[in-house]
N, C-alpha and C positions, 0 to 999 in steps of 0.2 A: 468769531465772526463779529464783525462790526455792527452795532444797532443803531447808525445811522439810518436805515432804510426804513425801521420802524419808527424812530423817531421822525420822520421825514411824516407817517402815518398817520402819526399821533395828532402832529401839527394840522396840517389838512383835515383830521376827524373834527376838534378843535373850532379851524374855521367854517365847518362845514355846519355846527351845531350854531356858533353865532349866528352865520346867514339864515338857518330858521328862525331861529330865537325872535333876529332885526324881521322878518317876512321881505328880506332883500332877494326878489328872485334872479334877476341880475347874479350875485352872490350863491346865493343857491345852486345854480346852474356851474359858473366857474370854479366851488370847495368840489361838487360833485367829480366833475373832471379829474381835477387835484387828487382828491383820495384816491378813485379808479385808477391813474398815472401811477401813484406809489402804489398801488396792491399789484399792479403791475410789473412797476419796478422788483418788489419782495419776491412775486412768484418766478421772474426769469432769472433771480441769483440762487434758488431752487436753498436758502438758509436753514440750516438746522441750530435755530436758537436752543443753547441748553445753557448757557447761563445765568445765574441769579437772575442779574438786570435784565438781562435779554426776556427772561420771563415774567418777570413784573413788566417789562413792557407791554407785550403781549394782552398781559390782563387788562393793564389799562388801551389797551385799543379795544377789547374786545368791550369792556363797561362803556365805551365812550360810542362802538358800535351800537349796541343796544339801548343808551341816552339817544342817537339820532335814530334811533327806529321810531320810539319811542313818541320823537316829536313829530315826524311824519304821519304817522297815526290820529295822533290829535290832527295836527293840520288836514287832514284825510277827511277826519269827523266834523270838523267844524265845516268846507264845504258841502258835506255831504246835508249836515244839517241845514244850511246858508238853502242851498238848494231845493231843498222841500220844501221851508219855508217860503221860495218864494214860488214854486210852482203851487204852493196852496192858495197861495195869495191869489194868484193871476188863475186859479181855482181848476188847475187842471192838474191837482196831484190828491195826495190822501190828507184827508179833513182831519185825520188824528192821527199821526205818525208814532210809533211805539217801536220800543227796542226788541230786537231778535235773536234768537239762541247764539248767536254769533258777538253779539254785544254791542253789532252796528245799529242804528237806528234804522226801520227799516222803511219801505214806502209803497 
């Protein structure tokens, strides 16, 4: 089977990680689509990759999944932080915000 559809994947995870990288949400919004469009395209050709390549592609979509979760999270936490800090300021949040069993910071 052909791994164009994964590479199609790959590419799209790729520009999906610059547009956080840049905080292009514009871009954000349009890799997001892109990716979704090829996981789409991969699930309705129903592929059974068992080739070498085919499976080192695989891995690297799968590392490159895990790089944009990755930065989501952060970008997640820096709002979340952005936000307390300014709801303390304007003095209607928690005066000492501390991290919680979960790892988030909490409020």
């Amino acid at each position: 089977m052909s791994t164009a559809p994964l590479e199609a994947l790959i590419h799209a995870q790729r520009a999906l990680i610059a547009a956080l990288d840049a905080d292009d949400v514009d871009a954000i919004s349009a890799q997001t689509v892109a990716v979704d469009e090829a996981l789409v395209r991969i699930r309705a050709l129903s592929p059974r990759f068992t080739g070498a390549e085919a499976k080192a592609l695989v891995g690297e979509s799968i590392t490159l999944a895990d790089a944009a979760r990755i930065r989501v999270n952060v970008l997640a936490d820096m709002t979340t932080r952005r936000l307390t800090r300014l709801a303390t300021a304007t003095g209607k949040g928690n005066a000492a915000p501390t991290y919680g069993r979960n790892g988030r910071l909490g409020r």
